[in-house]
C-alpha positions in Angstrom: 65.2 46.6 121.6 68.7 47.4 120.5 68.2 50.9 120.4 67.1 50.5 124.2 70.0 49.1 124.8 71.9 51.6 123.4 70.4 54.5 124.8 71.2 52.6 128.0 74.5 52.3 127.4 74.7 55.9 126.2 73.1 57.6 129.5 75.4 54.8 131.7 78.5 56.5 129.9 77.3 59.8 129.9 76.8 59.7 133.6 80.1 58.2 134.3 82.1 61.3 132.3 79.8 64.1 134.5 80.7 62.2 138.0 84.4 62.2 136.6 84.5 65.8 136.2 83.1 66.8 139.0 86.3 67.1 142.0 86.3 66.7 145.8 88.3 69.6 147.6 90.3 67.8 149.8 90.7 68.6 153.2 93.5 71.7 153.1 93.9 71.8 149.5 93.8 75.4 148.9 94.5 76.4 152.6 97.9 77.4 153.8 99.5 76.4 157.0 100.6 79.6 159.2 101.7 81.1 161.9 100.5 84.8 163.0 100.8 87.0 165.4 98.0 89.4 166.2 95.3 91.2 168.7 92.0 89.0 169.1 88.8 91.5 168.9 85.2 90.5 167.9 83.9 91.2 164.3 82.4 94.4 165.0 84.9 96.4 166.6 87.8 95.0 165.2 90.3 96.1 167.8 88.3 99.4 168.0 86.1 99.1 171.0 84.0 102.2 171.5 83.8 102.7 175.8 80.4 101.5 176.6 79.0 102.2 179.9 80.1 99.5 182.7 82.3 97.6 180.2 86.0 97.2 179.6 87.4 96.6 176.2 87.8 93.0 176.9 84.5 92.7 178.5 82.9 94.4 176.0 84.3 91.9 173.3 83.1 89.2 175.2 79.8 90.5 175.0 79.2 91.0 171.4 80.9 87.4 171.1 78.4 86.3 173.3 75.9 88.1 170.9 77.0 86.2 167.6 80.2 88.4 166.5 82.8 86.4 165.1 86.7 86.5 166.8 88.7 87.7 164.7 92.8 87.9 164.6 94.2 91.9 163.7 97.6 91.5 162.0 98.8 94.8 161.0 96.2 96.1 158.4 94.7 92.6 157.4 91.7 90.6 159.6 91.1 87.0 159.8 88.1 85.6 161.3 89.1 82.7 163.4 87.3 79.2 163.3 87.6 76.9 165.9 86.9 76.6 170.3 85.4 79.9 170.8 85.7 79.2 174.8 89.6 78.9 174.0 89.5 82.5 172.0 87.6 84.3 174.7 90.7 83.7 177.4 92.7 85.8 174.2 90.3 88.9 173.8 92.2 92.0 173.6 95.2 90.6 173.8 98.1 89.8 171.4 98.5 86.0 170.4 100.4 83.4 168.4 98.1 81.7 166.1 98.8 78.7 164.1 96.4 77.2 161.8 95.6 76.6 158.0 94.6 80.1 156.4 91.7 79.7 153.3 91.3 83.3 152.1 90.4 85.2 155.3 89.4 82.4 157.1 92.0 81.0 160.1 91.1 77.2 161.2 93.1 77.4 164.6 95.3 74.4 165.3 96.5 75.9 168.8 96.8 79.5 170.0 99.5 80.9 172.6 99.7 84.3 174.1 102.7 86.0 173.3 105.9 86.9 175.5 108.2 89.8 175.9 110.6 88.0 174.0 108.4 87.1 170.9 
């Protein structure tokens, strides 16, 4: 009976040290707060639209959005694919936009979005 209880004991402890090593990313914990400036596009083209038939640049965006493609922020030579109200990325499409949000790798999480002035 004792050694019952001591195997019990053991497998209580044991358990308690593998839940204390496993950690709970925070929300934001390896994510960087920014501010960027850049030309909205859709996954595919990436600020490249090939002329399709019928469509503009911005409409054809909004099409392949429409279709699945991510919207994704061009800054210089790097991409970001946004995460957040699609609706509110679609007024943006082919246009150039202030950004702010909290960056994890390539991934933007948009906190607001503003398009940019002559002044800016």
């Amino acid at each position: 009976m004792r050694a019952s209880l001591i195997c019990r004991v053991v497998a209580v402890i044991s358990f308690a040290a593998l839940c204390l090593t496993v950690t709970v990313r925070p929300a934001h914990s390896a994510t960087t707060n920014v501010t960027l400036t850049g030309t909205l596009s859709c996954a595919h083209c990436q600020g490249v639209q090939p002329m399709h038939k019928g469509y503009t640049q911005f409409t054809w965006a909004l099409h392949s959005v429409d279709l699945g493609d991510d919207v994704v922020l061009l800054v210089q030579d790097k991409t970001y694919t946004l995460k957040g109200d699609t609706t509110q990325f679609r007024q943006f499409m082919s246009s150039t936009a202030r950004v702010t949000g909290y960056l994890d790798g390539n991934t933007l999480n948009v906190e607001s979005i503003h398009r940019t002035t002559a002044n800016d």
